[in-house]
Structures are given as C-alpha cells and as structure tokens.
C-alpha positions as a Markdown table, in Angstrom:
| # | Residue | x | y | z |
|---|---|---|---|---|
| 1 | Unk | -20.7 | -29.3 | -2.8 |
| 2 | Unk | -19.9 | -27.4 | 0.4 |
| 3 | Unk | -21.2 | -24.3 | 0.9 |
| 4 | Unk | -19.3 | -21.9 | 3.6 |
| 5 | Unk | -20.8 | -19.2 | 5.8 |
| 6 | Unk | -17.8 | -17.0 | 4.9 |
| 7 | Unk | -18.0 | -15.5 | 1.1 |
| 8 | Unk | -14.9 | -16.2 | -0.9 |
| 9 | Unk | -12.0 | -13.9 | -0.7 |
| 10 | Unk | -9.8 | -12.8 | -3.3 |
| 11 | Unk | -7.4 | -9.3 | -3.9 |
| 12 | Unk | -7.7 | -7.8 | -6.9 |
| 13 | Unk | -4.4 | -5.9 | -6.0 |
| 14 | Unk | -2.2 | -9.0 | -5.6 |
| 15 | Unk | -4.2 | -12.2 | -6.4 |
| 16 | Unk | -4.0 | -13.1 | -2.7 |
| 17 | Unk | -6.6 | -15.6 | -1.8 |
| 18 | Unk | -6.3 | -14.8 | 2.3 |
| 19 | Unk | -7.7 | -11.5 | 2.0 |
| 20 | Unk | -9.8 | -8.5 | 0.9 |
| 21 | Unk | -8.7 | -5.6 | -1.2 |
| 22 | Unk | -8.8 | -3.3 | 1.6 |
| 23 | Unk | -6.7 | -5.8 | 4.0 |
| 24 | Unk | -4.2 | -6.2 | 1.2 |
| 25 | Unk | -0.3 | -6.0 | 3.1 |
| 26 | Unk | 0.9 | -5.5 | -0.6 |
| 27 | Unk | -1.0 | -2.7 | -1.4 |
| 28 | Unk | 0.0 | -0.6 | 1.7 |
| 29 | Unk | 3.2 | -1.2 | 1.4 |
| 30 | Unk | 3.1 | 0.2 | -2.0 |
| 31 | Unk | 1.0 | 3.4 | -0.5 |
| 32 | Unk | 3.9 | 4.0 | 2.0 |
| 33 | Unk | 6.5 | 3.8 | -0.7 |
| 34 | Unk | 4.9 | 6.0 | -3.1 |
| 35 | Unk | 4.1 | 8.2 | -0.4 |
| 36 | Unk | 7.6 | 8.4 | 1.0 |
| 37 | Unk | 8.9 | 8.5 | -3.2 |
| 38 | Unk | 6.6 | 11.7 | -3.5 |
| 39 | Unk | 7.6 | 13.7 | -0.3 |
| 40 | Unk | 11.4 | 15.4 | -0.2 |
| 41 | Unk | 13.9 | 14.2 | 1.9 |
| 42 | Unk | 15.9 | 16.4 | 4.2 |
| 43 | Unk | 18.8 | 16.8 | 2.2 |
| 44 | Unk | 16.6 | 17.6 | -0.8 |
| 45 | Unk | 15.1 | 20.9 | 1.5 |
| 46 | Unk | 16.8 | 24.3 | 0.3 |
| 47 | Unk | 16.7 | 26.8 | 3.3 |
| 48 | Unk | 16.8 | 30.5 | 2.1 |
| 49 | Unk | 19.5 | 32.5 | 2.7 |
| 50 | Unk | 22.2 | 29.6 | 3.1 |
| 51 | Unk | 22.7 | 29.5 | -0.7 |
C-alpha cells in the first residue's frame, strides 16, 4: 500500500476531496450570501423625515 507524505483531505462542508474545511469555495460562498441576505439593501433603508 502507498503511503503519502500529505494526510488525506476531505470537506465536511461539501464532500469535496481537493480541500480542507477551511479552503472550502462552497462554504464562502454561502458566508457571502447569508451575509449579503442578512444586511438591508438600499432601497429597504427608511430615511427620517422623508416619510
């Protein structure tokens, strides 16, 4: 059996077999799109005094 220097790799996020959990392209993308569901768009501000 052949035994590599480099350990084995494997996501937990997405199964991925190419990288870490922490290098995972899925999961940040996911971060960003949460991020940008959770902060208010322009349109949704409400300046005061305009209504």
């Amino acid at each position: 059996m052949l035994h590599s220097d480099n350990p084995a790799k494997c996501c937990s996020y997405c199964g991925g077999r190419d990288h870490d959990y922490e290098d995972c392209p899925k999961r940040k993308a996911d971060a960003e799109k949460e991020q940008a569901a959770r902060e208010p768009g322009p349109a949704a501000r409400v300046e005061p005094g305009l209504n």
